[in-house]
N, C-alpha and C positions, 0 to 999 in steps of 0.2 A: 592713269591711276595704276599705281601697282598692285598685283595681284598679292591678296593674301599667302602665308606657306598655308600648305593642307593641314587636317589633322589626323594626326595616328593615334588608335587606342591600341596600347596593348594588354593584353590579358595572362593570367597567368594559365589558364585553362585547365577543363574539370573531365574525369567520365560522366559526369552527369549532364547527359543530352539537353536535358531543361535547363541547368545552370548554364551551360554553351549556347543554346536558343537565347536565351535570358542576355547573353554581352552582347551575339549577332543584332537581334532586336534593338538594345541599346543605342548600338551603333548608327542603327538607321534611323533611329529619331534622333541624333545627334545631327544627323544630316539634313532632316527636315528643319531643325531649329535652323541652321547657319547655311543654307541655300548659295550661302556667296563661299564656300570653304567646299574643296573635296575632304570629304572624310573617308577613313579606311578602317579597320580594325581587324588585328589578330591575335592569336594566342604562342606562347613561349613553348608551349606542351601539351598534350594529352588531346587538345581539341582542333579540327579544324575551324577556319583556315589559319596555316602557321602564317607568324609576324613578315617571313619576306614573301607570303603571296600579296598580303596584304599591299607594303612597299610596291612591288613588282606593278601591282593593281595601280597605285598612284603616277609611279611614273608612266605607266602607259597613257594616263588618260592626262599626260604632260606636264605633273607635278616634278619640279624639280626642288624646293624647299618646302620642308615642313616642319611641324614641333611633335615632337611624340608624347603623349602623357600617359603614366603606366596606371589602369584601372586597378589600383590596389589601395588599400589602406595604409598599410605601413612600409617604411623601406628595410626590406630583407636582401638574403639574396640575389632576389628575381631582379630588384629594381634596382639595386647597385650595382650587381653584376653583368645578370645574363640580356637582361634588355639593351645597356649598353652596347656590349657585346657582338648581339645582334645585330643591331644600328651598325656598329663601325663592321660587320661584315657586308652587310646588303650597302654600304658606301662603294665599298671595295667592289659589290656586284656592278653597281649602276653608276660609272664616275661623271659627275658634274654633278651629282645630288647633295643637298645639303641640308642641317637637320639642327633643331636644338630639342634637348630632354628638358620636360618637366618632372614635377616633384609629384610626389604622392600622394595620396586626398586627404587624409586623417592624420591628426585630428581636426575638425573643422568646426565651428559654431555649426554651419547646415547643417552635416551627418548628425552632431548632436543634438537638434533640433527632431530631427527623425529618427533618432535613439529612444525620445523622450516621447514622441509618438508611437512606436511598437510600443512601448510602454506600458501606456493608456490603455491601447488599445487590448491589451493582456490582462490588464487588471479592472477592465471594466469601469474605470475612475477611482478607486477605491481611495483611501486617503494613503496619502505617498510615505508617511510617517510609518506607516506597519509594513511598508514593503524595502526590502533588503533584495538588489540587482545581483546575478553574479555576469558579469559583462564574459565573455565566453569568446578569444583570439585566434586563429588560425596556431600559433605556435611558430619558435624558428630555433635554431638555433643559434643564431644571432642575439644577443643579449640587449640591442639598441633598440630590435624592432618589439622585442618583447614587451621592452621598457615603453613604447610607442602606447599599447595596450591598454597599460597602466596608465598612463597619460590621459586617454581616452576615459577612461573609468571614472580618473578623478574629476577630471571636469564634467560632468556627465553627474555626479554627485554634486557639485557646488551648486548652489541656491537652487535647485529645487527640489529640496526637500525630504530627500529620501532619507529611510533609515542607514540605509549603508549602500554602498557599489563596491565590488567586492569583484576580484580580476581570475580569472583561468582561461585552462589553453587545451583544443584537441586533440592536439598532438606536437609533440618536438621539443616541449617546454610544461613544467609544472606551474603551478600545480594543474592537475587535469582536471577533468568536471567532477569526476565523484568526489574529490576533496577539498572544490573548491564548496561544493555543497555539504559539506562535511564542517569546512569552516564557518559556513553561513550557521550552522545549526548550530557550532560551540560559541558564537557569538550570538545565541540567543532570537537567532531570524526565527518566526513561526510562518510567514508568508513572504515564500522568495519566487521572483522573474529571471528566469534566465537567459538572456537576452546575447544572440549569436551577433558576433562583431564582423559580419559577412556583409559583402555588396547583393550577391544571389545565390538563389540555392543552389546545392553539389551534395555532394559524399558529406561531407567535412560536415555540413551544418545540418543533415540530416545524423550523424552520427552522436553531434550536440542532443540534438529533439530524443533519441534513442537511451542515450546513457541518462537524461534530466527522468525520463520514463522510467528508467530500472530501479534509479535512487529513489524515487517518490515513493514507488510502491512497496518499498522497502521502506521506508519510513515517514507511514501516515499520516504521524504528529505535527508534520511541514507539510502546509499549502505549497504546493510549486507548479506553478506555471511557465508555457514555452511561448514567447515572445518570436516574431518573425522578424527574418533579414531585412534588410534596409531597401533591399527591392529598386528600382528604376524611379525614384520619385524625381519630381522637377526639383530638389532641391540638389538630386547628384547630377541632372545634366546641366545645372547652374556651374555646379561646380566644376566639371569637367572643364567645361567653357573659360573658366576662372584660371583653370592651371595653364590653358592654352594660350591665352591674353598673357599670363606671368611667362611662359618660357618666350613667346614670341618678342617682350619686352626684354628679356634678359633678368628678369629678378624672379632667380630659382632658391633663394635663402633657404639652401639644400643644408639639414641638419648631418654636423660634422665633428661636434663634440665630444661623441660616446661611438662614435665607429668603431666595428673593430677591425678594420682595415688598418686605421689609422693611429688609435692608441688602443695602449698596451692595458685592457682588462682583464680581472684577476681571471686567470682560468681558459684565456683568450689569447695572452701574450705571443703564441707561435705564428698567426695571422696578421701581425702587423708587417704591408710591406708586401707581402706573399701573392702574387698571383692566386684570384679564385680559381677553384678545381670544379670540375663539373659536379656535380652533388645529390642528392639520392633523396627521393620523399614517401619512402615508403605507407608513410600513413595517409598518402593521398592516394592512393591505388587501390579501386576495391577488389583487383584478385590478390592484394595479397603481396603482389613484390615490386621490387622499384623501377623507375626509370633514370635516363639521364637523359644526357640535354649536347650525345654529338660529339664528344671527345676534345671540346675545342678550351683552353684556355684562357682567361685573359686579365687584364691588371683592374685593379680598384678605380676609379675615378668620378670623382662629382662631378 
């Protein structure tokens, strides 16, 4: 019988120690569900352990094919880019290894399923008609992934009920929280959820809980409530699982429509083509200034 490839998670990674427990953790109950699979997991940045200890960790323990699946929601950057990237350098570390990428988790009926469960859970059951979401996105500058967001939002609104789902970002992309809160209120929301479109907690989504804080109290007249991340439920390590079955089968129906690698969007058009540069996320930093990711290069590819 042939052995299955492993599985890789990679992560984009956080200062926040509990957000980084929170993917290691992950990890190993991925492991315990699939007992016939090595699994591995690392981070792109910020957190130990980096994505080629991870690698390095698989081929030792005689992994020579595996499928990587990027623990992210939407494809930016991280997962078009530098994960690639990565992979095709730790190939070049360890020759005879071989690898296929999956795609990224969201949008998904699961996650939406447990969108609509923070939900509840925020509003105590309340009737879904008086409550207006503001769904709340990591941010890119990427215009696809942003667009990803909004996707998420809407579906997320379709049949159950809500008064409205309503889209912002905390950094890198407008509208940010106090105006997406801002619009919830000229659009006549008197009880808004704002609900963080995060896998686990970090900076990022504590930052979310913080600014929903400042606006409230600044304006009474709006119920607002802070809904929690999607956290480690059995519906994402279903999922996980799902993306790994799709790259190991070959059907990664990687969205390629609205790249802007690929095509020329208003305001975008210098990126078609171009080699990604290594790229700066200052607003994920909680001292304050940025990082990069190593000086390395490399081209677009699905």
């Amino acid at each position: 019988m042939t052995t299955p490839p492993a599985l890789l998670i990679a992560g984009h990674g956080t200062r926040d120690d509990a957000g980084a427990e929170a993917f290691r953790a992950f990890v190993e109950e991925l492991g315990r569900r699939r007992p016939d699979l090595p699994v591995a997991g690392g981070f792109i940045e910020l957190s130990p352990p980096p994505l080629g200890d991870a690698v390095a960790d698989l081929v030792e323990r005689g992994v020579r094919r595996f499928a990587a699946v990027p623990l992210m929601l939407v494809s930016a950057g991280h997962a078009k880019g530098d994960i690639p990237a990565a992979l095709a350098r730790e190939k070049e570390r360890h020759p005879g290894i071989s690898y296929t990428y999956g795609r990224p988790l969201g949008p998904h009926p699961a996650l939406l399923k447990v969108l609509e469960r923070r939900l509840d859970e925020a509003t105590g059951g309340r009737d879904r008609a008086e409550v207006t979401v503001l769904l709340v996105g990591r941010g890119s500058t990427d215009p696809d992934a942003n667009a990803e967001v909004f996707k998420a939002a809407r579906l997320l609104w379709e049949g159950r009920g809500y008064a409205g789902v309503e889209t912002a970002f905390v950094s890198l992309a407008a509208p940010d929280v106090p105006s997406g809160l801002d619009r919830c209120a000229r659009l006549g929301a008197r009880k808004v959820v704002v609900l963080p479109y995060f896998l686990f907690t970090g900076i990022l989504p504590d930052r979310v809980r913080r600014q929903t804080e400042e606006w409230a109290a600044a304006h009474p007249d709006v119920e607002v409530r802070s809904a929690d991340v999607i956290g480690p439920e059995p519906e994402l390590l279903d999922l996980v699982l799902e993306r790994y079955e799709e790259a190991v089968a070959g059907d990664l129906r990687m969205n390629c429509d609205s790249c802007v690698y690929r095509i020329a969007l208003p305001g975008f058009e210098d990126k078609v083509g171009l080699p990604q540069q290594p790229h700066f996320h200052p607003d994920d930093d909680g001292h304050g200034h940025g990082h990069h990711h190593g000086g390395h290069t490399h081209s677009h590819a699905h």
